[in-house]
py3Dmol code that shows the C-alpha trace and the ligand (Angstrom):
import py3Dmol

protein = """\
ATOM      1  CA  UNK A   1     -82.610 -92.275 -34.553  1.00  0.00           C
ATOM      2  CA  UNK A   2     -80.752 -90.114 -32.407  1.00  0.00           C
ATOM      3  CA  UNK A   3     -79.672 -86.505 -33.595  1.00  0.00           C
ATOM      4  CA  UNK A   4     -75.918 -85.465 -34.171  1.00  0.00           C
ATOM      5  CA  UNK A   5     -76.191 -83.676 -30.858  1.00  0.00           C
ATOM      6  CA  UNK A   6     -77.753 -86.735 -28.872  1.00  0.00           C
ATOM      7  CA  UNK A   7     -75.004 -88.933 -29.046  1.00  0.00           C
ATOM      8  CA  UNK A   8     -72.381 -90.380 -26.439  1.00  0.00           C
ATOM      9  CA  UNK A   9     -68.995 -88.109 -26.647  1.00  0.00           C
ATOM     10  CA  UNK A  10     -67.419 -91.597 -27.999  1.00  0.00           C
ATOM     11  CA  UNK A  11     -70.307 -91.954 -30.321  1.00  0.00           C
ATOM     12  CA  UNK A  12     -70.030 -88.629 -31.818  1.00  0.00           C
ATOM     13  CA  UNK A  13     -66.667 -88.510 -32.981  1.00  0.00           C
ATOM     14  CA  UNK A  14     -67.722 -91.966 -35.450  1.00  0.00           C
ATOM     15  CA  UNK A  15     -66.915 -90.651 -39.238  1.00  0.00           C
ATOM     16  CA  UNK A  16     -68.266 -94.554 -40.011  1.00  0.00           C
ATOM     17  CA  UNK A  17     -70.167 -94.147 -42.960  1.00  0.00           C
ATOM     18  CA  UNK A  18     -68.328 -91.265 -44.099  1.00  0.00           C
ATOM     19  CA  UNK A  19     -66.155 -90.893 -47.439  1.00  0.00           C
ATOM     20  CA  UNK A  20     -63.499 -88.586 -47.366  1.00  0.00           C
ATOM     21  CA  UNK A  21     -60.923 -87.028 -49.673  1.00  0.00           C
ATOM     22  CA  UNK A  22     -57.901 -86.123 -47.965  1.00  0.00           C
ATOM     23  CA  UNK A  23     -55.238 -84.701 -50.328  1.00  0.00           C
ATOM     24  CA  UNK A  24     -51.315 -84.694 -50.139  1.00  0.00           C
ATOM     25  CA  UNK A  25     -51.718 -88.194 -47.588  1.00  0.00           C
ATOM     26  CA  UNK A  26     -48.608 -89.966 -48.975  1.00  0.00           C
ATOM     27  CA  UNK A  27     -47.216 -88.226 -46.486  1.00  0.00           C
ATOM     28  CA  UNK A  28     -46.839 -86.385 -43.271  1.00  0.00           C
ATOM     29  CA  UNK A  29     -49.272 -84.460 -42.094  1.00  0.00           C
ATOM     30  CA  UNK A  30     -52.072 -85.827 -44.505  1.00  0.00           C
ATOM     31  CA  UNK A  31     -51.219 -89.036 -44.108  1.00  0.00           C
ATOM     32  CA  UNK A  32     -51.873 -89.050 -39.985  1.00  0.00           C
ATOM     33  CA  UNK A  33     -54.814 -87.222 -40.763  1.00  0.00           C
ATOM     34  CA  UNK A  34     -55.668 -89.811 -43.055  1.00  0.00           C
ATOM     35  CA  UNK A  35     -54.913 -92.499 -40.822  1.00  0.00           C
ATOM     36  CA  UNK A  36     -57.258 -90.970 -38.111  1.00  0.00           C
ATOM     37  CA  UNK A  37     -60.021 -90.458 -40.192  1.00  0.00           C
ATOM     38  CA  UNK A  38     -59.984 -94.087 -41.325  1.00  0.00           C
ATOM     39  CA  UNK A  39     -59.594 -95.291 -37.518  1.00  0.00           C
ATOM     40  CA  UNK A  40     -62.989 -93.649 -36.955  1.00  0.00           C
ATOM     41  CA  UNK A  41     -64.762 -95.339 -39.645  1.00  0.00           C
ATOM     42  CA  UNK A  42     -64.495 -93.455 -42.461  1.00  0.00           C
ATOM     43  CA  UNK A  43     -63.581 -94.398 -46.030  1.00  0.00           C
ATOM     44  CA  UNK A  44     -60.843 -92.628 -47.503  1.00  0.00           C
ATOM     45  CA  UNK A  45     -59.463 -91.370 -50.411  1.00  0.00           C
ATOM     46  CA  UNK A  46     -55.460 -90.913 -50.158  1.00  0.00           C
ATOM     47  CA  UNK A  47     -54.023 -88.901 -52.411  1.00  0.00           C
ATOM     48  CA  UNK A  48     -49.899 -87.806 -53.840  1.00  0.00           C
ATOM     49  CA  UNK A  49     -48.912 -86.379 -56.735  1.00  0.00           C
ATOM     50  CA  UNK A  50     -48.076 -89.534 -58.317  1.00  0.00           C
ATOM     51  CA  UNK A  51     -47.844 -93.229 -57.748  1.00  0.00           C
ATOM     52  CA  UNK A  52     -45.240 -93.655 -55.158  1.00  0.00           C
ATOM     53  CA  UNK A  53     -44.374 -96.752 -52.360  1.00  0.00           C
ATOM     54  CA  UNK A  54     -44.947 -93.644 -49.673  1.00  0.00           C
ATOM     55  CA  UNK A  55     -48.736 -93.618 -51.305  1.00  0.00           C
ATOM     56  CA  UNK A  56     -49.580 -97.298 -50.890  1.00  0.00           C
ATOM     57  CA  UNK A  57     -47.653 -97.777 -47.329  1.00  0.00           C
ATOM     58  CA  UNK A  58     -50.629 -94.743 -46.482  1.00  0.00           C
ATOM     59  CA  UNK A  59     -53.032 -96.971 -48.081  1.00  0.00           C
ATOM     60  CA  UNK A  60     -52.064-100.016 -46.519  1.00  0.00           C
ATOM     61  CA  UNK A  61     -52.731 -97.721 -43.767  1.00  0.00           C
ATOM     62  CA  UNK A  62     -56.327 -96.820 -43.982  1.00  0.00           C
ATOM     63  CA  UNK A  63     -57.653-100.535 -45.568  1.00  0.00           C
ATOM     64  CA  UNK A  64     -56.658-101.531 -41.829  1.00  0.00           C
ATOM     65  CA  UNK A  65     -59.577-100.012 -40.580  1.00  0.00           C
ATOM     66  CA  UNK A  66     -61.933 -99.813 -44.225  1.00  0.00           C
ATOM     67  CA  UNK A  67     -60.853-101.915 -47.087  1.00  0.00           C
ATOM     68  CA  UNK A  68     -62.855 -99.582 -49.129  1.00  0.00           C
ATOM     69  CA  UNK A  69     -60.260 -97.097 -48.826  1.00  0.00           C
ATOM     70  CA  UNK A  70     -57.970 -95.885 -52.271  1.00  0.00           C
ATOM     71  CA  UNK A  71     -55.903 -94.554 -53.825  1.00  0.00           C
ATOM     72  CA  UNK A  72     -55.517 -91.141 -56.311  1.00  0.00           C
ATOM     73  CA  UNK A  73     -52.974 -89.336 -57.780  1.00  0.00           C
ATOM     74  CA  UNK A  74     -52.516 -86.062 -59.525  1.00  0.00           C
ATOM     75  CA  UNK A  75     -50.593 -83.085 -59.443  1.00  0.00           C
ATOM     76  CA  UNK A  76     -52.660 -79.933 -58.285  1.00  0.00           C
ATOM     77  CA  UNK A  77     -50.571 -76.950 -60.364  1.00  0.00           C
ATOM     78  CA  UNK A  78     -52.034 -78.617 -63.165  1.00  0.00           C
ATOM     79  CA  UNK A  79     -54.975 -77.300 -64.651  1.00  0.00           C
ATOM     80  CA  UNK A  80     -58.310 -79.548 -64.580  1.00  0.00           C
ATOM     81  CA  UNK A  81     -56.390 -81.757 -62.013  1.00  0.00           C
ATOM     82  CA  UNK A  82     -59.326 -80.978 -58.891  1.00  0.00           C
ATOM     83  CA  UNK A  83     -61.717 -81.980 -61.502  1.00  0.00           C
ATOM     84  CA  UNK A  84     -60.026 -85.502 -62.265  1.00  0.00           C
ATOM     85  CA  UNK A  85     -59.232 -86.009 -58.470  1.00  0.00           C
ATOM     86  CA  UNK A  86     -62.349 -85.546 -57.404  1.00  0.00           C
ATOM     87  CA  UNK A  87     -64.077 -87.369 -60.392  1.00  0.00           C
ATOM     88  CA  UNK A  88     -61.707 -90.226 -59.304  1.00  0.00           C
ATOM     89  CA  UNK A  89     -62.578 -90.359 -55.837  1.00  0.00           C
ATOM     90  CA  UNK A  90     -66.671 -90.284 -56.471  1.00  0.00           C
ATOM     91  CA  UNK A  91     -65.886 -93.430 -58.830  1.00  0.00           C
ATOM     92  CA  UNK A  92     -63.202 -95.158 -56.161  1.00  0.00           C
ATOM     93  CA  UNK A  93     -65.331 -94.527 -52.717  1.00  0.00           C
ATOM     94  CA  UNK A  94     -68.677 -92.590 -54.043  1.00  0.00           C
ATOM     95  CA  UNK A  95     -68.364 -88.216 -54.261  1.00  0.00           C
ATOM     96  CA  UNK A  96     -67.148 -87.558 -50.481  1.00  0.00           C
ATOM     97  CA  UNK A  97     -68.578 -85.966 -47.984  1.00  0.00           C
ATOM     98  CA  UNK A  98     -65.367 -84.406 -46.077  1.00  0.00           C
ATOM     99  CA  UNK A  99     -62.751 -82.574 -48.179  1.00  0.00           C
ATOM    100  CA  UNK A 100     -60.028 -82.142 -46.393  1.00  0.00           C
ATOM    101  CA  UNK A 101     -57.037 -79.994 -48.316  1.00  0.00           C
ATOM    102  CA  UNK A 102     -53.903 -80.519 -47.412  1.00  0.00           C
ATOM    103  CA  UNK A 103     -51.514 -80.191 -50.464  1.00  0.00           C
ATOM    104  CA  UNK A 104     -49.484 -77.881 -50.610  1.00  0.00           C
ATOM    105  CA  UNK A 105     -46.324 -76.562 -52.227  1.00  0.00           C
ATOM    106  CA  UNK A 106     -43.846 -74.333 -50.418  1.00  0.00           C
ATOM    107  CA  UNK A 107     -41.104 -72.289 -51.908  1.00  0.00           C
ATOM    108  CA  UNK A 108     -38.235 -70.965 -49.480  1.00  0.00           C
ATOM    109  CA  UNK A 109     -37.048 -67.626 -51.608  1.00  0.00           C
ATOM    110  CA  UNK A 110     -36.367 -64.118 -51.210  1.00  0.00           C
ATOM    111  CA  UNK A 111     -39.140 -61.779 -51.907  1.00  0.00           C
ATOM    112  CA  UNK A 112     -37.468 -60.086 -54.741  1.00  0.00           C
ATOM    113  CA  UNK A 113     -36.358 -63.120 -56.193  1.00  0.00           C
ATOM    114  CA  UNK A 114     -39.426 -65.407 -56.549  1.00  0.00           C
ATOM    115  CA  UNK A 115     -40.113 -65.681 -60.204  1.00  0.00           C
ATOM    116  CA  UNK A 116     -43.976 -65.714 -61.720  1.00  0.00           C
ATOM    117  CA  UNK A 117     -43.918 -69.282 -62.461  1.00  0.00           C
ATOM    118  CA  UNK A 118     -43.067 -70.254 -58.391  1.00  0.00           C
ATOM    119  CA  UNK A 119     -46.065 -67.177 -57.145  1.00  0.00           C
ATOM    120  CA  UNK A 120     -48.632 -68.984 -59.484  1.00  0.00           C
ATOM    121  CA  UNK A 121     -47.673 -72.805 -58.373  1.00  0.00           C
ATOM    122  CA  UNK A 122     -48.101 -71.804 -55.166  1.00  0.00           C
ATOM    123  CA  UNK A 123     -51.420 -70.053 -55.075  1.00  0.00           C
ATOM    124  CA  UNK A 124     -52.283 -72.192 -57.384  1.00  0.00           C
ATOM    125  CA  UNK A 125     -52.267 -75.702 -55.184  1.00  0.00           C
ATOM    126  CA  UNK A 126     -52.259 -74.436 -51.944  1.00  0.00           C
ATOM    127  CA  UNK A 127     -55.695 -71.741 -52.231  1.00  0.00           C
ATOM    128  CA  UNK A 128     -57.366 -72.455 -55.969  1.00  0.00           C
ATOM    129  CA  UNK A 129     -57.333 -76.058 -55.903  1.00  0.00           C
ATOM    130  CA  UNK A 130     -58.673 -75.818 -52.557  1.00  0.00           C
ATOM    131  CA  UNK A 131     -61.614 -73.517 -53.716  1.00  0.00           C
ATOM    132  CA  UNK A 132     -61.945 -75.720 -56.845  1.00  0.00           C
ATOM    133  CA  UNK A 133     -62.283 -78.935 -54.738  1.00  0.00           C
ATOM    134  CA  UNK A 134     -64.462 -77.528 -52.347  1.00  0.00           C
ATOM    135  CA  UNK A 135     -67.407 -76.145 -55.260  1.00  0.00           C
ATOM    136  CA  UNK A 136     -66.761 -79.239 -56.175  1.00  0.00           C
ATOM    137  CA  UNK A 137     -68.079 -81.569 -53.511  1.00  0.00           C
ATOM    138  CA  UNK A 138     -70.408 -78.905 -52.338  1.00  0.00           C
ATOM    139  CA  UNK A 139     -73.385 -79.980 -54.672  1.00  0.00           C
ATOM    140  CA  UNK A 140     -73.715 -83.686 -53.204  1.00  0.00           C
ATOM    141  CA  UNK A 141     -73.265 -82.429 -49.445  1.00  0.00           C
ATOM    142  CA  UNK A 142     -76.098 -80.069 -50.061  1.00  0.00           C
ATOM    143  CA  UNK A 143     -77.913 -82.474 -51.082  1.00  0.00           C
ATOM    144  CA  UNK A 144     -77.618 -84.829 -48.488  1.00  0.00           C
ATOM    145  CA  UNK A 145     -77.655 -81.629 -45.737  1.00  0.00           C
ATOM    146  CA  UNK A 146     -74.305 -82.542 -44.214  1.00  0.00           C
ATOM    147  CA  UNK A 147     -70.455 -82.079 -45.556  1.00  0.00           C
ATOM    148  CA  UNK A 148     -67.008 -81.006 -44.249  1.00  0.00           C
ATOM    149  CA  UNK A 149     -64.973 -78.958 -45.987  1.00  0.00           C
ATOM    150  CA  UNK A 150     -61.618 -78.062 -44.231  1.00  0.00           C
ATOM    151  CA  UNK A 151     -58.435 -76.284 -45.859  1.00  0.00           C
ATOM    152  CA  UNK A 152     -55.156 -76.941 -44.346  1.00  0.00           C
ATOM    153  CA  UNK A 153     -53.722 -73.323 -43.412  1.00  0.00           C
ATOM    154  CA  UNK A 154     -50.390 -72.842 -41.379  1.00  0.00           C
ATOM    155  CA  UNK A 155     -49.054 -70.914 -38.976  1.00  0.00           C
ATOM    156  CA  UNK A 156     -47.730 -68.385 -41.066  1.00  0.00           C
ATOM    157  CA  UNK A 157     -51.216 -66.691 -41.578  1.00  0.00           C
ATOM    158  CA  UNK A 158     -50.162 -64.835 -38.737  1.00  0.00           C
ATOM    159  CA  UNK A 159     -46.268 -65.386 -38.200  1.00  0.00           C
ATOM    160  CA  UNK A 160     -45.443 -64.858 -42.045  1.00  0.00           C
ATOM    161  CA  UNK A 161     -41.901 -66.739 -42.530  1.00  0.00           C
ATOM    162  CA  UNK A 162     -39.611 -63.954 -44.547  1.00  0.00           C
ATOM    163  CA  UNK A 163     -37.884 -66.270 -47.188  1.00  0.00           C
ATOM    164  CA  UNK A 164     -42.114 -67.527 -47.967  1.00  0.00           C
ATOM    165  CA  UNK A 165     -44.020 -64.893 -48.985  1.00  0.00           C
ATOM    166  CA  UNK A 166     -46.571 -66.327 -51.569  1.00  0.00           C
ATOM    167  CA  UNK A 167     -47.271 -69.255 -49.069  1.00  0.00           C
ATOM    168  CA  UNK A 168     -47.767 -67.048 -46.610  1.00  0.00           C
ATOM    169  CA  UNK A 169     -50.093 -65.311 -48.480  1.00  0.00           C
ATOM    170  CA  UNK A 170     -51.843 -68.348 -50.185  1.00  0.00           C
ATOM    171  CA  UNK A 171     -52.410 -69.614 -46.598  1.00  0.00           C
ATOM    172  CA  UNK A 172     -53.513 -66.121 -44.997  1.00  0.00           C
ATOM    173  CA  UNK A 173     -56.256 -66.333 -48.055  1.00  0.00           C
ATOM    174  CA  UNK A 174     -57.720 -69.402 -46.901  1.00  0.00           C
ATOM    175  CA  UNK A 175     -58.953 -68.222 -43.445  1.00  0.00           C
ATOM    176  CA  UNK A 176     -60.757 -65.482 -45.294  1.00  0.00           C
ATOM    177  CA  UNK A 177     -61.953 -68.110 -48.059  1.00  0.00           C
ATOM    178  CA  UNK A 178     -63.274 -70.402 -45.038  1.00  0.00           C
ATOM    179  CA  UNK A 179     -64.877 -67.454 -42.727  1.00  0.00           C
ATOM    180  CA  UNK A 180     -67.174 -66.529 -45.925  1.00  0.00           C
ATOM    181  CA  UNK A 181     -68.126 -69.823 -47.069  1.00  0.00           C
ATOM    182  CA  UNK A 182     -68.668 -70.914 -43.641  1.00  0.00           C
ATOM    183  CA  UNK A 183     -71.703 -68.913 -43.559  1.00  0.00           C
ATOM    184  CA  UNK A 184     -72.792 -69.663 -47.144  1.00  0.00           C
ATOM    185  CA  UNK A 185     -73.060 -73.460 -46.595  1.00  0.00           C
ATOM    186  CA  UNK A 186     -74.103 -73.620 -42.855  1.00  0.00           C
ATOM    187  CA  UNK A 187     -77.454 -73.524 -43.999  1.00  0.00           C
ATOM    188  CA  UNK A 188     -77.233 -76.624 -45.719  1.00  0.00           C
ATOM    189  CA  UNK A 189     -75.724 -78.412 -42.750  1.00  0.00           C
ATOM    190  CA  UNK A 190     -72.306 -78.087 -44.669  1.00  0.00           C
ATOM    191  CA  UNK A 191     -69.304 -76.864 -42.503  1.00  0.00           C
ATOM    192  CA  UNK A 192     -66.447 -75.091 -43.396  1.00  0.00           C
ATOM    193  CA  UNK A 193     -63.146 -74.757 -41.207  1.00  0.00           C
ATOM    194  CA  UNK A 194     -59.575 -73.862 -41.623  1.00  0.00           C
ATOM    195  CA  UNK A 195     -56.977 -76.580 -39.701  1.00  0.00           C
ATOM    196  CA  UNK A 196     -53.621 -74.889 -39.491  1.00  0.00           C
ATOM    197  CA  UNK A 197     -50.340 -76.355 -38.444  1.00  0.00           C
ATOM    198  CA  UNK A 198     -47.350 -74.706 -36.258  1.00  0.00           C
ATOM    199  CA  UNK A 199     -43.703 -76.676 -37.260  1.00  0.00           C
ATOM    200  CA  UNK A 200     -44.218 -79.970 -37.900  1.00  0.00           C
ATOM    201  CA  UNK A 201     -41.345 -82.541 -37.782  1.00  0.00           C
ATOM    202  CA  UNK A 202     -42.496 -83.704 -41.888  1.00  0.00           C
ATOM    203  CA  UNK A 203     -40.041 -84.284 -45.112  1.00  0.00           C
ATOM    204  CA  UNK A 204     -40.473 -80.656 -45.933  1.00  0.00           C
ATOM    205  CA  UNK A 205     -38.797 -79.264 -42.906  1.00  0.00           C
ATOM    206  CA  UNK A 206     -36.204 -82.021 -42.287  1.00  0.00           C
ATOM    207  CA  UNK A 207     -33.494 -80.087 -44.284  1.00  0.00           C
ATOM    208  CA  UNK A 208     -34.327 -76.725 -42.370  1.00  0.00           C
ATOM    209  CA  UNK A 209     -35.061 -78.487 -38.675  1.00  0.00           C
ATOM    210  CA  UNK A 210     -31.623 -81.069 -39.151  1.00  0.00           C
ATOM    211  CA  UNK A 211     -29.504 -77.640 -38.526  1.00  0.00           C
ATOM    212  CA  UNK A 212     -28.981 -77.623 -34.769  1.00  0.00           C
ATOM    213  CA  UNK A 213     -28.893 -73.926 -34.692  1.00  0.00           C
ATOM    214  CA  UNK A 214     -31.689 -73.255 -36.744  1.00  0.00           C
ATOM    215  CA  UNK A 215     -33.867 -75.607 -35.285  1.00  0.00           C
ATOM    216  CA  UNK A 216     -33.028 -74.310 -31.655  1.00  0.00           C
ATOM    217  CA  UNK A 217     -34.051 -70.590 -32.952  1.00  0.00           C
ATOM    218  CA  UNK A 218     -37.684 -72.338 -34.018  1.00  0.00           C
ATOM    219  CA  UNK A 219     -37.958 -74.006 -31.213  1.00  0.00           C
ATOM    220  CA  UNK A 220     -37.519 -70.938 -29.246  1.00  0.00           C
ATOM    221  CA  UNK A 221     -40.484 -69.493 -30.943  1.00  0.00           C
ATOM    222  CA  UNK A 222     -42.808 -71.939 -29.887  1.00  0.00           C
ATOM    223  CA  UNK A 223     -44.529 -71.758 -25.991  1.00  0.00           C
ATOM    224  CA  UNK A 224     -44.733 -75.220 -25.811  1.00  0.00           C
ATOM    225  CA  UNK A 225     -40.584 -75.879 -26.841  1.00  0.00           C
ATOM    226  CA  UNK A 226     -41.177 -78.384 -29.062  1.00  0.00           C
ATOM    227  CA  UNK A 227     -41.817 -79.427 -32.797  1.00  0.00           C
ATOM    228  CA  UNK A 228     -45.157 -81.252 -33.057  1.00  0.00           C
ATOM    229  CA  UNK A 229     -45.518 -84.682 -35.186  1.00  0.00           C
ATOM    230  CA  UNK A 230     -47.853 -85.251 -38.201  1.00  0.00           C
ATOM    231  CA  UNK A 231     -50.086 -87.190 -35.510  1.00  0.00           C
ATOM    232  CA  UNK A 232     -50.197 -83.882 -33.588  1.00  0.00           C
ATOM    233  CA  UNK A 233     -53.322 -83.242 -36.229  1.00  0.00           C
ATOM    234  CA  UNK A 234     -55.178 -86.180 -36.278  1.00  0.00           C
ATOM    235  CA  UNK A 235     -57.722 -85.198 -33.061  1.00  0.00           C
ATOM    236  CA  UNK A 236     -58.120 -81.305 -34.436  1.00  0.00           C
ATOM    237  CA  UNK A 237     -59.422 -83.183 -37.777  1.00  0.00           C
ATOM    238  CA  UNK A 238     -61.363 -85.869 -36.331  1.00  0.00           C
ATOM    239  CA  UNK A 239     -63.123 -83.280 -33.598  1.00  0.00           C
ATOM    240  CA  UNK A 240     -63.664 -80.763 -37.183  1.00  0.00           C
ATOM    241  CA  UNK A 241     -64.832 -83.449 -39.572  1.00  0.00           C
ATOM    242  CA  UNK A 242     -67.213 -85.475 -37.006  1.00  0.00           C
ATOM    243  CA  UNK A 243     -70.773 -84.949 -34.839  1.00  0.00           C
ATOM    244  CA  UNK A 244     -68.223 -84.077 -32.154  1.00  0.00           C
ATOM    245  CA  UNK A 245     -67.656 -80.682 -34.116  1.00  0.00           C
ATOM    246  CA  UNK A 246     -71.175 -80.074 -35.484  1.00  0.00           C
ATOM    247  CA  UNK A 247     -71.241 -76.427 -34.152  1.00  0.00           C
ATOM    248  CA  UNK A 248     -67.937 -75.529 -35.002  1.00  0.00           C
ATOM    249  CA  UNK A 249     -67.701 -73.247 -38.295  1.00  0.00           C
ATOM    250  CA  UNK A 250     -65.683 -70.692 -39.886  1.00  0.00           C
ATOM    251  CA  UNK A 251     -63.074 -71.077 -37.138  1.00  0.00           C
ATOM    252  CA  UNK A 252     -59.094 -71.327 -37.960  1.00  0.00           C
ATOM    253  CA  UNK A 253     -58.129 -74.271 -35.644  1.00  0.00           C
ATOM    254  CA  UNK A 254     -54.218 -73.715 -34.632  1.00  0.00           C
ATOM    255  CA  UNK A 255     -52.184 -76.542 -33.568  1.00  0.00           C
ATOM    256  CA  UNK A 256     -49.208 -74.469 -33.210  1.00  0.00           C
ATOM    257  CA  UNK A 257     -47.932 -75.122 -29.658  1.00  0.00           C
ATOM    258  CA  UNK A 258     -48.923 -71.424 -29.152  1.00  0.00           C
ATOM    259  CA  UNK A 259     -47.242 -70.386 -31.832  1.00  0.00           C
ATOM    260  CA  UNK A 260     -49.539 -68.203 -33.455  1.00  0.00           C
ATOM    261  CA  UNK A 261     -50.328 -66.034 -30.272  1.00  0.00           C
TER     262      UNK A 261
END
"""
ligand_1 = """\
48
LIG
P -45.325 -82.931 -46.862
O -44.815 -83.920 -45.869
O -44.346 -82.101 -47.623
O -46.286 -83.719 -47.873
C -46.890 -83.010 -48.891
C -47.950 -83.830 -49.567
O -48.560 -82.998 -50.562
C -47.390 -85.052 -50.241
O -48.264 -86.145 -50.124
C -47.280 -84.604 -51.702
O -47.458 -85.669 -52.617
C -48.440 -83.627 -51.834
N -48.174 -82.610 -52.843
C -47.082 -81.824 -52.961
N -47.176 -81.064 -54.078
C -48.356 -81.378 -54.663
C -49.000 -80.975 -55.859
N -48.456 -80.081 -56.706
N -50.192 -81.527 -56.169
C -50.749 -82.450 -55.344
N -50.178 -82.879 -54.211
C -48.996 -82.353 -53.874
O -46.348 -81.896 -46.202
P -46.667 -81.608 -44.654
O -45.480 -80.985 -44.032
O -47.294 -82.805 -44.063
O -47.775 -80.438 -44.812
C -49.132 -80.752 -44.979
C -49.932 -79.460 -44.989
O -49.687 -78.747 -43.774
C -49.552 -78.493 -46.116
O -50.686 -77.808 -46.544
C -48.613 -77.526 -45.438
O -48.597 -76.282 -46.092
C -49.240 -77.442 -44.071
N -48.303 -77.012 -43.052
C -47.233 -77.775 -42.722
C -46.358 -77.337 -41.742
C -45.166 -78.148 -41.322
O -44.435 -77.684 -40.437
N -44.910 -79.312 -41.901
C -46.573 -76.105 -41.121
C -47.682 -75.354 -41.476
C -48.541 -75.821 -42.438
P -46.263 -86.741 -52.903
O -46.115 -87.535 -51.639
O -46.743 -87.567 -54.031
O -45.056 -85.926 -53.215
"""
view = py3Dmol.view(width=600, height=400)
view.addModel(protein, "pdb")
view.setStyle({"model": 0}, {"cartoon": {"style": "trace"}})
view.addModel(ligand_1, "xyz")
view.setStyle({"model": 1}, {"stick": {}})
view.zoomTo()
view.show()
């Protein structure tokens, strides 16, 4: 059998065979990343907070390519809810062995203003769910010496948006959380990697981005002039989660348009 590294450049980015967990992939950017990973071969787990016509259209979407795919929901401020999702998935498409955390919950607010209840929420979905899901799928892809765990970061780890604060900082915590456990698991053929978006054209920003004036002032923070699409992901996850990106660890991946620099 040939090794990870011996394989055609087409061959190597095949996830077929693989199970994966991608969370918040009723939508936008989870749900192209999704999409992608399913194209490739793998069987996925799509995930939204609840039940919802957005959640089956994105698992209409990945049975085109593996019928095995499914469906979970859950809400990820709520305690023991990592636990239950990733219970769920093992039982729907057997434990996975890519994690791929992309929920999130964003709070536009004042510094001053943001109340206990919002800080918590969002530190706790967007960087202790993601540490809870990843010790949590970490025993299986030891044991079978190969796993992908990647957190979903953003932009704002370096570019820190004024009325976001706790996001910011949630995010900015994950490409620490990635850089350390990146060198923890690499000995067990496990990799770890931080994907993080620039301004994406998604639900979340369509109230912002719809304000011509606004939307011209992002715009003109970004080299490449333009807002990217939730499809703008899908090759920076496929290259992270398959053979293709075997010797790529501990890395935050920006697809930004430049953004970040
Ligand atoms: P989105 O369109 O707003 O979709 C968010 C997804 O997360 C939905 O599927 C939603 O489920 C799920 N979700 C929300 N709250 C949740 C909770 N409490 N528990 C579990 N799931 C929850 O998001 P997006 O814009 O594609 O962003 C995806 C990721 O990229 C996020 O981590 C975000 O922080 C990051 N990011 C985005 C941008 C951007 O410009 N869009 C920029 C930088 C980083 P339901 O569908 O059921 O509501």
């Amino acid at each position: 059998m040939k090794q990870e590294n011996q394989k055609s450049v087409m061959e190597s980015f095949s996830l077929a065979g693989r199970r994966a967990l991608v969370t918040g992939s009723a939508r936008g950017i989870g749900r192209a990343i999704a999409r992608a990973l399913a194209e490739c071969g793998a069987t996925v787990a799509v995930h939204g907070v609840r039940p919802s016509d957005a959640l089956e259209q994105s698992l209409a979407d990945v049975r085109a390519f593996t019928p095995k795919s499914a469906a979970v929901t859950g809400d990820l401020g709520e305690p023991g809810c990592a636990q239950m999702l990733f219970e769920a998935t093992s039982s729907a498409i057997g434990a996975p062995d890519i994690v791929i955390a992309n929920a999130s919950v964003q709070v536009r607010r004042p510094w001053l203003e943001v109340p206990e209840s919002e800080a918590l929420l969002q530190m706790q979905v967007n960087f202790h769910a993601t540490y809870q899901l990843f010790q949590l799928a970490y025993p299986a892809m030891r044991q079978q010496r190969w796993g992908r765990l990647i957190s979903v970061g953003s932009v704002q780890e370096v570019r820190p948006h004024p009325d976001m604060p706790i996001y910011a900082a949630s995010k900015a915590a994950l490409e620490n959380l990635v850089r350390n456990l990146a060198k923890l698991c690499a000995p067990d053929g496990v990799t770890v990697n931080n994907l993080c978006p620039g301004v994406f054209a998604t639900d979340r920003n369509a109230d912002a981005l719809n304000n011509p004036t606004y939307a011209e002032k992002v715009r003109a923070g970004i080299p490449l002039r333009d807002f990217a699409m939730p499809e703008d992901a899908a090759g920076a996850a496929v290259l992270l989660c398959s053979a293709a990106g075997r010797y790529i660890t501990g890395v935050t991946l920006r697809v930004d348009g430049g953004m970040g620099i």
